[in-house]
mmCIF file of the N, C-alpha and C atoms, coordinates in Angstrom:
data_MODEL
# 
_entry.id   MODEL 
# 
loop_
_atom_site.group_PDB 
_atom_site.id 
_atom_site.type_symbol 
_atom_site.label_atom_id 
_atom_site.label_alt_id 
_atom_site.label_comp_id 
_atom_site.label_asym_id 
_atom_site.label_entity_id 
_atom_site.label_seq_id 
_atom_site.pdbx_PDB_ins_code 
_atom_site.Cartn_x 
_atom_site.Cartn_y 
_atom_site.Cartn_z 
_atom_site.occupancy 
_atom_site.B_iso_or_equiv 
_atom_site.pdbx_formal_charge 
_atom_site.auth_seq_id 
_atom_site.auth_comp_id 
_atom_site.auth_asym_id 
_atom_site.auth_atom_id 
_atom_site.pdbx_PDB_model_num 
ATOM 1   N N  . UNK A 1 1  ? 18.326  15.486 -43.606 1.00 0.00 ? 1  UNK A N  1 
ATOM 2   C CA . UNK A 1 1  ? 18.003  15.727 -42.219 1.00 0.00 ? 1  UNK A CA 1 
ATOM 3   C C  . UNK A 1 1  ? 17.558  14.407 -41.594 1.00 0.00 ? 1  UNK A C  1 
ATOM 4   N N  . UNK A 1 2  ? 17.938  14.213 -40.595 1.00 0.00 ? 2  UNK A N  1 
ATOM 5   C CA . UNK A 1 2  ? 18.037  13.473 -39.674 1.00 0.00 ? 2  UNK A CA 1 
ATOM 6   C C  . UNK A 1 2  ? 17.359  13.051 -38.279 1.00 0.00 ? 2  UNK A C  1 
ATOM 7   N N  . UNK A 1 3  ? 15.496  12.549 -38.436 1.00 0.00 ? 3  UNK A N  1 
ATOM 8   C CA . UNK A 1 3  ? 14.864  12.897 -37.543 1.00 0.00 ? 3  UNK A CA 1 
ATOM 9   C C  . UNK A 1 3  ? 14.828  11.932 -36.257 1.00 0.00 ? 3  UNK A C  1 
ATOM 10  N N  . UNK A 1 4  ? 14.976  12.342 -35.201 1.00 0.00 ? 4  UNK A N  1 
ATOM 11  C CA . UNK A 1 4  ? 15.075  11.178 -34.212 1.00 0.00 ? 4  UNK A CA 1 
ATOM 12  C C  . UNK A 1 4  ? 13.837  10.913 -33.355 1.00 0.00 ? 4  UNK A C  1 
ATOM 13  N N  . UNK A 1 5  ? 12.993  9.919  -33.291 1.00 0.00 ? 5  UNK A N  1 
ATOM 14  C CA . UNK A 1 5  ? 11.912  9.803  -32.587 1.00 0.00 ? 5  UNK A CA 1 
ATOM 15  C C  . UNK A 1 5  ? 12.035  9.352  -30.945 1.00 0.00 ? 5  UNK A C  1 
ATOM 16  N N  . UNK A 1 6  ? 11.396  10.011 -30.134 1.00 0.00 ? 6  UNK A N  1 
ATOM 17  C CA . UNK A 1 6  ? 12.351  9.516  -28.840 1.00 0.00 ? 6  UNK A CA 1 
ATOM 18  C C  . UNK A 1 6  ? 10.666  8.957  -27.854 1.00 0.00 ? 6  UNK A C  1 
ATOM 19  N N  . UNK A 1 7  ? 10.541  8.167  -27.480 1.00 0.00 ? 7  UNK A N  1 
ATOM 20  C CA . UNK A 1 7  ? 9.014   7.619  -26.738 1.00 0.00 ? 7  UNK A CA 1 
ATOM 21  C C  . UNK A 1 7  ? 9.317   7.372  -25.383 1.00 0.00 ? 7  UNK A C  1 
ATOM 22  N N  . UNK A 1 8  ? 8.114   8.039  -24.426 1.00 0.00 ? 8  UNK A N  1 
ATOM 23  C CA . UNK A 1 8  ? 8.476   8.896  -23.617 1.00 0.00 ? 8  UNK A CA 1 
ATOM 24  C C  . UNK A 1 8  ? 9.510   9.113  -22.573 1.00 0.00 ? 8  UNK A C  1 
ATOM 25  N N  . UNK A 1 9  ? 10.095  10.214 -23.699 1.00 0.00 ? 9  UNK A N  1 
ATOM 26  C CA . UNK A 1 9  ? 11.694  10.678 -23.051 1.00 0.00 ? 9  UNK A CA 1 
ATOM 27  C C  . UNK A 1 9  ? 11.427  11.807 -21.782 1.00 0.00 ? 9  UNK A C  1 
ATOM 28  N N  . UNK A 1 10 ? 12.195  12.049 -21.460 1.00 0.00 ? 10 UNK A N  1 
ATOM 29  C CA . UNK A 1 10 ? 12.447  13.344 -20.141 1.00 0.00 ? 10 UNK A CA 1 
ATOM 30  C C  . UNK A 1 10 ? 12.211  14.597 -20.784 1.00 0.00 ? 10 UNK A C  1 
ATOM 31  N N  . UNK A 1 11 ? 10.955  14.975 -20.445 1.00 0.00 ? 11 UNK A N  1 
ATOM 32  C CA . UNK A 1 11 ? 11.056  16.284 -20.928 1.00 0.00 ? 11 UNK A CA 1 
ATOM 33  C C  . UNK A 1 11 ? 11.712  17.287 -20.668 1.00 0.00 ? 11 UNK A C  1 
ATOM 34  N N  . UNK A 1 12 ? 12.221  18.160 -21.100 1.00 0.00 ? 12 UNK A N  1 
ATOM 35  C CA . UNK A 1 12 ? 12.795  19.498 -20.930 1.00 0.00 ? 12 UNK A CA 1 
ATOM 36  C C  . UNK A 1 12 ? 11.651  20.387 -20.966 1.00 0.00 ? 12 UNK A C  1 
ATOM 37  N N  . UNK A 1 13 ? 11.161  20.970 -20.041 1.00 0.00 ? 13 UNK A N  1 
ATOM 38  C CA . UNK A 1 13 ? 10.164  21.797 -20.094 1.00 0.00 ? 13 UNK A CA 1 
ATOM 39  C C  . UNK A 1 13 ? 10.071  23.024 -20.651 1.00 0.00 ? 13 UNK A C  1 
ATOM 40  N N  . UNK A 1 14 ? 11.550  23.538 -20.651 1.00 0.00 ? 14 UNK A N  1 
ATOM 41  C CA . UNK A 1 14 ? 11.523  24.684 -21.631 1.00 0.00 ? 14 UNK A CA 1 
ATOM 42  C C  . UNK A 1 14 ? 11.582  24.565 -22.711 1.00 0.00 ? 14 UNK A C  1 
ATOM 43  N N  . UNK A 1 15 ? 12.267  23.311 -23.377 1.00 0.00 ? 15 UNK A N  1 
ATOM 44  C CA . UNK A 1 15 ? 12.251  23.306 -24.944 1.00 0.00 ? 15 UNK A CA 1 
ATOM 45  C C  . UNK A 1 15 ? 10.925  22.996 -25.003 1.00 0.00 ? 15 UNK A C  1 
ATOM 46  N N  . UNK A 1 16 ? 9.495   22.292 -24.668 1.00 0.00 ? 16 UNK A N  1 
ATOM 47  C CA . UNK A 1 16 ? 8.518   22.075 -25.153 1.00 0.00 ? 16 UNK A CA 1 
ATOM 48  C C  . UNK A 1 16 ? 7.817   23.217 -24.783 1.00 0.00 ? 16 UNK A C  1 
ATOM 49  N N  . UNK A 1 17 ? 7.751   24.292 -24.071 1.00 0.00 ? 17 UNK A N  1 
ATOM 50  C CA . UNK A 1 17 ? 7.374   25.179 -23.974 1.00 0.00 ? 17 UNK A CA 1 
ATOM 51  C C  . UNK A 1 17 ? 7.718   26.539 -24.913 1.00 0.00 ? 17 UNK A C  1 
ATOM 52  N N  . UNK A 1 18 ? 8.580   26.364 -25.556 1.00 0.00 ? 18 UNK A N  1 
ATOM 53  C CA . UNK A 1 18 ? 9.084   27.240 -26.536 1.00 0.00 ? 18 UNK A CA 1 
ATOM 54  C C  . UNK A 1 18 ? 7.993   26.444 -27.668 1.00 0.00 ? 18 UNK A C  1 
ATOM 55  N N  . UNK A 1 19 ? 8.431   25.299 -28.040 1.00 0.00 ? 19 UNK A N  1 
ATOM 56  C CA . UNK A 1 19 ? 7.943   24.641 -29.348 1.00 0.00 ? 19 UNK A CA 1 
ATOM 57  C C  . UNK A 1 19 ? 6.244   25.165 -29.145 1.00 0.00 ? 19 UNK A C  1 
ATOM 58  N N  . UNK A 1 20 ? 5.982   25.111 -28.125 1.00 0.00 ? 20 UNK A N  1 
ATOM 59  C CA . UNK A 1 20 ? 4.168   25.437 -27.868 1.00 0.00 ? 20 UNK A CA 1 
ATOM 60  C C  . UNK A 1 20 ? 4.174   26.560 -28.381 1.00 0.00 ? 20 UNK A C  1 
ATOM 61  N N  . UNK A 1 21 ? 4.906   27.753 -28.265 1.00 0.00 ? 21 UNK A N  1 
ATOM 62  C CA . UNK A 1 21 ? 4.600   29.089 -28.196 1.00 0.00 ? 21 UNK A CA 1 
ATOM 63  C C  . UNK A 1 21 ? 4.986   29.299 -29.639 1.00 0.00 ? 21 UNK A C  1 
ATOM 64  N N  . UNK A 1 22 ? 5.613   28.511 -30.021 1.00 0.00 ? 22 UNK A N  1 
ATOM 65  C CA . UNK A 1 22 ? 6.137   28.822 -31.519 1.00 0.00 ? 22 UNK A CA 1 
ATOM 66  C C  . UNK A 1 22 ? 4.999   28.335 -32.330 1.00 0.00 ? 22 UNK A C  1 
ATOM 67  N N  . UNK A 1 23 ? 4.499   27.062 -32.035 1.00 0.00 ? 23 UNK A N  1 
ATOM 68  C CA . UNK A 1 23 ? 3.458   26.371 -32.774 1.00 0.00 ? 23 UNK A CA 1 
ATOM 69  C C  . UNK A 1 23 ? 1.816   27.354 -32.785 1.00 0.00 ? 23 UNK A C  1 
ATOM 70  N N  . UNK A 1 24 ? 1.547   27.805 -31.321 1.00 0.00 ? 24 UNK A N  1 
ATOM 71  C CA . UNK A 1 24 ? 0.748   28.517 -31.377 1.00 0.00 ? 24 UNK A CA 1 
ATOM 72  C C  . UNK A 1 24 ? 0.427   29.625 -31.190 1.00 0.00 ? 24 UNK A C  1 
ATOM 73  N N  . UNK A 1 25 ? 1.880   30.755 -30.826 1.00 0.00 ? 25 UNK A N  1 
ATOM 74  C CA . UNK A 1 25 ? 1.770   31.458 -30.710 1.00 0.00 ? 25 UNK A CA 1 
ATOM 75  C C  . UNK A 1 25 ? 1.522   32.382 -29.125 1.00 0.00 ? 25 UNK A C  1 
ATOM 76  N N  . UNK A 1 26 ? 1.358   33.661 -28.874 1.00 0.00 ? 26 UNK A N  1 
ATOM 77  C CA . UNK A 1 26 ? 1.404   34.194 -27.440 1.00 0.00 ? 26 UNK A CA 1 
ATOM 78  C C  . UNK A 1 26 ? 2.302   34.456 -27.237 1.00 0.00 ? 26 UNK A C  1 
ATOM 79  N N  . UNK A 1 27 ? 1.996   34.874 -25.822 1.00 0.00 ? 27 UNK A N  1 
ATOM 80  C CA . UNK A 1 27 ? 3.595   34.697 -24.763 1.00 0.00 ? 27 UNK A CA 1 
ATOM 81  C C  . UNK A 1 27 ? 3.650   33.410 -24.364 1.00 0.00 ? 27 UNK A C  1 
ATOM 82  N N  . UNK A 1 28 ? 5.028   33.767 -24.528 1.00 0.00 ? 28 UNK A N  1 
ATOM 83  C CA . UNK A 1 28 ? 6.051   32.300 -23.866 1.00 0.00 ? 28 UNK A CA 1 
ATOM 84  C C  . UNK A 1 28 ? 5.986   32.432 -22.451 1.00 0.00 ? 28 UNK A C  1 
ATOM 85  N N  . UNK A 1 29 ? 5.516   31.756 -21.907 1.00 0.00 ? 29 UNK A N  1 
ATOM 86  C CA . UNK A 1 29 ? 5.243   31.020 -20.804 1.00 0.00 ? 29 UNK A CA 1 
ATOM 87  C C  . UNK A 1 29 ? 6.080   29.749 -20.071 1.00 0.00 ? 29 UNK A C  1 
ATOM 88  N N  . UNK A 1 30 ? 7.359   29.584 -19.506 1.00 0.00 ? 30 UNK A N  1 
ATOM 89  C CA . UNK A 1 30 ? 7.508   27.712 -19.333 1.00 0.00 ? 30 UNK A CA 1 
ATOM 90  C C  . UNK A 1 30 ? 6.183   27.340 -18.630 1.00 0.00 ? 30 UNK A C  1 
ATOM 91  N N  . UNK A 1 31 ? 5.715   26.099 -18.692 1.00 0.00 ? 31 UNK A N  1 
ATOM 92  C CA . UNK A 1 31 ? 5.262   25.247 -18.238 1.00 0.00 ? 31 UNK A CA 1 
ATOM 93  C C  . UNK A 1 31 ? 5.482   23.935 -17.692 1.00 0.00 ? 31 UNK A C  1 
ATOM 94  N N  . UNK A 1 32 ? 5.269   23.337 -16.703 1.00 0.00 ? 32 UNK A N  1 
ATOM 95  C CA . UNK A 1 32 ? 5.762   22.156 -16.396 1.00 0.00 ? 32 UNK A CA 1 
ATOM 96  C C  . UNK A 1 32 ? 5.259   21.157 -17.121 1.00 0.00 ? 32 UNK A C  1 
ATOM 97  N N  . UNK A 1 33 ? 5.615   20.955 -17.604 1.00 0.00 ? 33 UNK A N  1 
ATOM 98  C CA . UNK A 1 33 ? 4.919   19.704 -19.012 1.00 0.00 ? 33 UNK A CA 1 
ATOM 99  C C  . UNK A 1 33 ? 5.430   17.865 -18.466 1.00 0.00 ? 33 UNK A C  1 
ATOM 100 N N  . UNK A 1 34 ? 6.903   17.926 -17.939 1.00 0.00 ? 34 UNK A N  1 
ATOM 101 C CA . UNK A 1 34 ? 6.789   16.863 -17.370 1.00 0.00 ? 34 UNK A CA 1 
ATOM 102 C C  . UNK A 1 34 ? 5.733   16.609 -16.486 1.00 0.00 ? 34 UNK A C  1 
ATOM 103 N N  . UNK A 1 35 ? 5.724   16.683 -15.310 1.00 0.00 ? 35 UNK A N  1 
ATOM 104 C CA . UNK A 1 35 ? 4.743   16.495 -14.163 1.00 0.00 ? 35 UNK A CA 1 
ATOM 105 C C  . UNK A 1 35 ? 2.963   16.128 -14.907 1.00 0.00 ? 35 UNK A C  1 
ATOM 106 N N  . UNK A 1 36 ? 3.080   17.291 -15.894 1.00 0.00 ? 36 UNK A N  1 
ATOM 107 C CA . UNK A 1 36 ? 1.412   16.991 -16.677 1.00 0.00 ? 36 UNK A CA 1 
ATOM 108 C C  . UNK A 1 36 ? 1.331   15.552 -17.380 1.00 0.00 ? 36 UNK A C  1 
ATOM 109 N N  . UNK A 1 37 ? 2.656   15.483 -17.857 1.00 0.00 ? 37 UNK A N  1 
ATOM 110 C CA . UNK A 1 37 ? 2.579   14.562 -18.859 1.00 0.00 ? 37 UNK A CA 1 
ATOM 111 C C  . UNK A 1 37 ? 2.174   13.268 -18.003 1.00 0.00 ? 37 UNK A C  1 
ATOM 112 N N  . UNK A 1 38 ? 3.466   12.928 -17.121 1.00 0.00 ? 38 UNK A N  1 
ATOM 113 C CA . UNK A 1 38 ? 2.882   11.949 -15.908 1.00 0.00 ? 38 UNK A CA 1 
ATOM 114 C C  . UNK A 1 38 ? 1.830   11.471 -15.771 1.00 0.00 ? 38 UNK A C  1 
ATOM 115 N N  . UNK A 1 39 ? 0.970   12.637 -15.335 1.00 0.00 ? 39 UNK A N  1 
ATOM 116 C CA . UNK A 1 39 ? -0.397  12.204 -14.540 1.00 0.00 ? 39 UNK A CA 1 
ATOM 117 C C  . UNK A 1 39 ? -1.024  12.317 -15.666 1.00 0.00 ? 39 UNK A C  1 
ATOM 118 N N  . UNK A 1 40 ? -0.992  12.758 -16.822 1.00 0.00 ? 40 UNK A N  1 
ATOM 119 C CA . UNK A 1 40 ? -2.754  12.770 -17.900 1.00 0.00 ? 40 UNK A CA 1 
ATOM 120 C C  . UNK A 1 40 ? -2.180  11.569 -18.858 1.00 0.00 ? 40 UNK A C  1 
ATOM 121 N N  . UNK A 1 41 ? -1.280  12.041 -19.383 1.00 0.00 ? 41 UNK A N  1 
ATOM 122 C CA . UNK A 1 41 ? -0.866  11.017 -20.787 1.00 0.00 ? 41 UNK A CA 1 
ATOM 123 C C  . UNK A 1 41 ? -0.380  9.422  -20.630 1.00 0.00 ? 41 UNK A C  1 
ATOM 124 N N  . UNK A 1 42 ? -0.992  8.835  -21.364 1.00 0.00 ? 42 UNK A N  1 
ATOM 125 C CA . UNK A 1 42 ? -0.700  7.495  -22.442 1.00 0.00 ? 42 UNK A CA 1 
ATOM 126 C C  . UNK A 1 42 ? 0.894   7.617  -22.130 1.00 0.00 ? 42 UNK A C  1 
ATOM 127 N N  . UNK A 1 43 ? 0.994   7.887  -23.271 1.00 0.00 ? 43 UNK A N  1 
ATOM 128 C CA . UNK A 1 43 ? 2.433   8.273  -23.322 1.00 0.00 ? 43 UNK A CA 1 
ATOM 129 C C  . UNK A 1 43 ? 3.091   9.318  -24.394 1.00 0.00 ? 43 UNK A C  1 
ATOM 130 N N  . UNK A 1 44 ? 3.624   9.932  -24.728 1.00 0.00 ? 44 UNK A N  1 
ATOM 131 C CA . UNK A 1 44 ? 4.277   10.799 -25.328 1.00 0.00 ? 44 UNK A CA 1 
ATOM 132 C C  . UNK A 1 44 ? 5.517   10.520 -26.277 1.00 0.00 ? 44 UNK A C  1 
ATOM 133 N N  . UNK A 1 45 ? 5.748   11.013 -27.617 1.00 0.00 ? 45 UNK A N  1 
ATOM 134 C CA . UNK A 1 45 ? 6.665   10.872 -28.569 1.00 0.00 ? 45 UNK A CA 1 
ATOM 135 C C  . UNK A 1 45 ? 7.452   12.918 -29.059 1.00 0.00 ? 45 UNK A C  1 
ATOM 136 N N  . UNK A 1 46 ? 8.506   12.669 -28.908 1.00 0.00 ? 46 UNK A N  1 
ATOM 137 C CA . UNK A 1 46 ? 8.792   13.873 -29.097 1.00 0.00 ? 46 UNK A CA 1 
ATOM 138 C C  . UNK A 1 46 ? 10.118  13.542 -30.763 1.00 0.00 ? 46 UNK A C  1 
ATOM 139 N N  . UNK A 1 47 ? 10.424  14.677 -31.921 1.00 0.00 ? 47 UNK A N  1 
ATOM 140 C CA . UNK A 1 47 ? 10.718  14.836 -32.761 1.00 0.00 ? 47 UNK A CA 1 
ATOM 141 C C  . UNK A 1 47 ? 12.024  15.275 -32.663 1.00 0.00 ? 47 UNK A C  1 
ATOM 142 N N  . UNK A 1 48 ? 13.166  15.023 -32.714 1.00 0.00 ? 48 UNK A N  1 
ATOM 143 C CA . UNK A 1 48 ? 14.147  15.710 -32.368 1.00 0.00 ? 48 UNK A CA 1 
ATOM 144 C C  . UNK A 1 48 ? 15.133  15.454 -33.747 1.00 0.00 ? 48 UNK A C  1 
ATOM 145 N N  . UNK A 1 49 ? 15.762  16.975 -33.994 1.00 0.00 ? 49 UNK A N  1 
ATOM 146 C CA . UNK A 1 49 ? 16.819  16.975 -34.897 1.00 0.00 ? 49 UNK A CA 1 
ATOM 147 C C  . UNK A 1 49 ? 17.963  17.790 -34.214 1.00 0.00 ? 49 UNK A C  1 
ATOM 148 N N  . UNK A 1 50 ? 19.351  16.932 -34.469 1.00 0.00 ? 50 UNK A N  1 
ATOM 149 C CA . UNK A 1 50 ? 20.621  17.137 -34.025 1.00 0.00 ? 50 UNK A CA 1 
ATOM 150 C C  . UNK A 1 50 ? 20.237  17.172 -32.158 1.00 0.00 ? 50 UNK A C  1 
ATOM 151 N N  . UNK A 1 51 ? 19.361  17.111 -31.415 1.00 0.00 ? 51 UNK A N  1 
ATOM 152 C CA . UNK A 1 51 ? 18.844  17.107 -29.892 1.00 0.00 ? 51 UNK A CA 1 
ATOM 153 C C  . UNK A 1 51 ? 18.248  18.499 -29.778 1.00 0.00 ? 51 UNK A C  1 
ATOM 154 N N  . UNK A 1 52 ? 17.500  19.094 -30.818 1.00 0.00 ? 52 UNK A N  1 
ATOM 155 C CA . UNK A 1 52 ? 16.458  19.819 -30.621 1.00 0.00 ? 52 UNK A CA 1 
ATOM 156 C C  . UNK A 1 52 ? 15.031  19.569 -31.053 1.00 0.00 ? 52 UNK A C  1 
ATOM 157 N N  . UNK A 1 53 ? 14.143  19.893 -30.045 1.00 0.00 ? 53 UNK A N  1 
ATOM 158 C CA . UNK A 1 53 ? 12.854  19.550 -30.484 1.00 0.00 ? 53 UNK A CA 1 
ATOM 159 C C  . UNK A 1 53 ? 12.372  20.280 -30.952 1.00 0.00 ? 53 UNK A C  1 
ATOM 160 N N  . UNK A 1 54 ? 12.034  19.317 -32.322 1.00 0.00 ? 54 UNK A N  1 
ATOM 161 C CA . UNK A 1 54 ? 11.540  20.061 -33.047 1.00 0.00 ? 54 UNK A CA 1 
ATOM 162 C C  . UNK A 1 54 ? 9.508   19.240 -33.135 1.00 0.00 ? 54 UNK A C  1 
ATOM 163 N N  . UNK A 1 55 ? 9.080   18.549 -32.973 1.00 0.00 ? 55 UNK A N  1 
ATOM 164 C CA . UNK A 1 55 ? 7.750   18.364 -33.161 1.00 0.00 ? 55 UNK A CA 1 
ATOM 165 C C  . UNK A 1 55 ? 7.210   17.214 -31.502 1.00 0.00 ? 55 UNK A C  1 
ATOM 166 N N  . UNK A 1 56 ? 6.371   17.340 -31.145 1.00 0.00 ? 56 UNK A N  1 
ATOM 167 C CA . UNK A 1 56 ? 5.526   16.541 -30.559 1.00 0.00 ? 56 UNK A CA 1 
ATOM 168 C C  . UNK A 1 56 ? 4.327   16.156 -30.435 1.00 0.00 ? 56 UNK A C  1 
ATOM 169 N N  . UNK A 1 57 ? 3.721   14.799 -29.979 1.00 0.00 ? 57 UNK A N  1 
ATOM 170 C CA . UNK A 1 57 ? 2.848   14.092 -30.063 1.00 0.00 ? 57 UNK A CA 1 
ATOM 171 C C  . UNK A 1 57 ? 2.365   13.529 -28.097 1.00 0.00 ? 57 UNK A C  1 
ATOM 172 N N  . UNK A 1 58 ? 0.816   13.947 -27.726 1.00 0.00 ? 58 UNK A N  1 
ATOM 173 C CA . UNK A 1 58 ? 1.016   12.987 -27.024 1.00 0.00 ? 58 UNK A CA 1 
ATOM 174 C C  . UNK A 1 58 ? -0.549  12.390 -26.571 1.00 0.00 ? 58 UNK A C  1 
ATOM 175 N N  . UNK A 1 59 ? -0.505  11.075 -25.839 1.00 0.00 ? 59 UNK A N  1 
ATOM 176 C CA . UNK A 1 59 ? -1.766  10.479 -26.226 1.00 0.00 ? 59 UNK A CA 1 
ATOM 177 C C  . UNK A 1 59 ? -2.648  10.611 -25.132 1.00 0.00 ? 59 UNK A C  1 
ATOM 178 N N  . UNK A 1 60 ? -3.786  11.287 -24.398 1.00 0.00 ? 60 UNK A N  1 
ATOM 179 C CA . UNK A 1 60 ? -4.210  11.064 -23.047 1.00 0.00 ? 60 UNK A CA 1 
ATOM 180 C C  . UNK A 1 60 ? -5.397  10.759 -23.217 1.00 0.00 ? 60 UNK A C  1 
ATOM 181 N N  . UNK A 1 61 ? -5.818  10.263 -22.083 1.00 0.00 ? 61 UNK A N  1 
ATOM 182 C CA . UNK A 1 61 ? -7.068  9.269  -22.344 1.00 0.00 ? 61 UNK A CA 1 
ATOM 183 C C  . UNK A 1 61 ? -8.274  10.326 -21.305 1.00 0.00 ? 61 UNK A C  1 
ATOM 184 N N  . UNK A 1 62 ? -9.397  9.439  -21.235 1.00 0.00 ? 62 UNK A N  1 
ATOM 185 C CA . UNK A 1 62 ? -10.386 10.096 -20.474 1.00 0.00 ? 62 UNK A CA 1 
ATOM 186 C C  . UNK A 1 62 ? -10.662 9.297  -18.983 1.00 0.00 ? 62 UNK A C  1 
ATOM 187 N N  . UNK A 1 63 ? -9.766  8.479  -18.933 1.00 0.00 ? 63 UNK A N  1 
ATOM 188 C CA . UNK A 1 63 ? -9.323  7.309  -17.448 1.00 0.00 ? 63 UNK A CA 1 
ATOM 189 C C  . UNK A 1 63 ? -10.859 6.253  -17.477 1.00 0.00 ? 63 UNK A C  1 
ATOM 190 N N  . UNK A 1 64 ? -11.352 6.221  -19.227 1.00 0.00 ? 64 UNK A N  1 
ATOM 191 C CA . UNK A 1 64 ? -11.827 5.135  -19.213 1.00 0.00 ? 64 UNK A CA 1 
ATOM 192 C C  . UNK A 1 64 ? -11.294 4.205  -20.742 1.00 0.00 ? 64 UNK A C  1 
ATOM 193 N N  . UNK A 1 65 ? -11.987 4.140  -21.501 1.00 0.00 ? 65 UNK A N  1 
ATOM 194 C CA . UNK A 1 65 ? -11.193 3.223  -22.647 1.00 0.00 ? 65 UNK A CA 1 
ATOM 195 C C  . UNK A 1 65 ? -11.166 3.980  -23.722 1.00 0.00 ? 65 UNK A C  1 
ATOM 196 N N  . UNK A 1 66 ? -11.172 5.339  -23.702 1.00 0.00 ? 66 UNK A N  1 
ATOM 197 C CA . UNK A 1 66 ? -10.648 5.958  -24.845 1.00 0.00 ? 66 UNK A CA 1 
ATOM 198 C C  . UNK A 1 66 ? -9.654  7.230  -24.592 1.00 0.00 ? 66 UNK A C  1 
ATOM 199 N N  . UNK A 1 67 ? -8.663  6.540  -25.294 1.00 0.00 ? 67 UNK A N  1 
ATOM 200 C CA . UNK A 1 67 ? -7.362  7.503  -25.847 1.00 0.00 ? 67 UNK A CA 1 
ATOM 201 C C  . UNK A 1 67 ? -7.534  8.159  -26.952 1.00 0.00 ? 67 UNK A C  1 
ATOM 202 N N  . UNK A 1 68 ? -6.685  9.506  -26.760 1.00 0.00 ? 68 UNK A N  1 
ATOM 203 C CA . UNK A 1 68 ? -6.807  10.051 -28.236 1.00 0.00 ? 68 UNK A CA 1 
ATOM 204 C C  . UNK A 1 68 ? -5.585  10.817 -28.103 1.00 0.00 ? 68 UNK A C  1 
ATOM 205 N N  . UNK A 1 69 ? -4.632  11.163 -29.649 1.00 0.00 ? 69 UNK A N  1 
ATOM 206 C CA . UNK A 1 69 ? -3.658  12.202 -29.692 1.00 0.00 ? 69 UNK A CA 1 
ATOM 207 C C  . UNK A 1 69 ? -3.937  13.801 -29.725 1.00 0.00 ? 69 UNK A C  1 
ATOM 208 N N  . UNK A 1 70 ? -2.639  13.829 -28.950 1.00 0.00 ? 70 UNK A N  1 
ATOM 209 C CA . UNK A 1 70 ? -3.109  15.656 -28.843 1.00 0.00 ? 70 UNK A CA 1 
ATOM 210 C C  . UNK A 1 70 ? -1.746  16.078 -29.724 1.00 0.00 ? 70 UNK A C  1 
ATOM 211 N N  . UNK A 1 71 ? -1.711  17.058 -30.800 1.00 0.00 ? 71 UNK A N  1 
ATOM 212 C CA . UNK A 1 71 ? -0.540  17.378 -31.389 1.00 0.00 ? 71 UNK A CA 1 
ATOM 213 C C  . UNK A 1 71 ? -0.653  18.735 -31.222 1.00 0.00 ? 71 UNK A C  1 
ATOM 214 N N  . UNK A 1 72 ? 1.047   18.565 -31.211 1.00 0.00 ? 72 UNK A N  1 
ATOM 215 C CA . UNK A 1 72 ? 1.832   19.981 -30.248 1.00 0.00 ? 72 UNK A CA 1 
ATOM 216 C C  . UNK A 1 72 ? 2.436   20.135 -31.412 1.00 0.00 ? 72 UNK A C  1 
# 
């Protein structure tokens, strides 16, 4: 298998919104995850095999000097 790391790519909001609901469970919900990502995050790394996502990573800070990862 064949994992492709992509740094910050265009999200598809429904595929990361599935991967959320899968990872944690609930109802599936889309969410706009681009637009969030924008304004809070560092930047973002998403996991992709054959062009499905399969894992993500992303880094947002507190808009002073500390960043930290949030895993999805």
């Amino acid at each position: 298998m064949i994992v492709d790391l992509r740094i910050r790519f265009v999200v598809d909001d429904e595929a990361l919104s599935r991967l959320h609901t899968d990872a944690f469970g609930g109802d599936h919900v889309q969410s706009p995850w681009q637009a969030r990502l924008e304004r809070h995050s560092r930047s973002w790394v998403g996991a992709f095999v054959d062009d499905r996502l399969v894992g993500f990573v992303h880094a947002v800070w507190d808009g002073g000097r500390h960043a930290f990862l949030v895993l999805r």
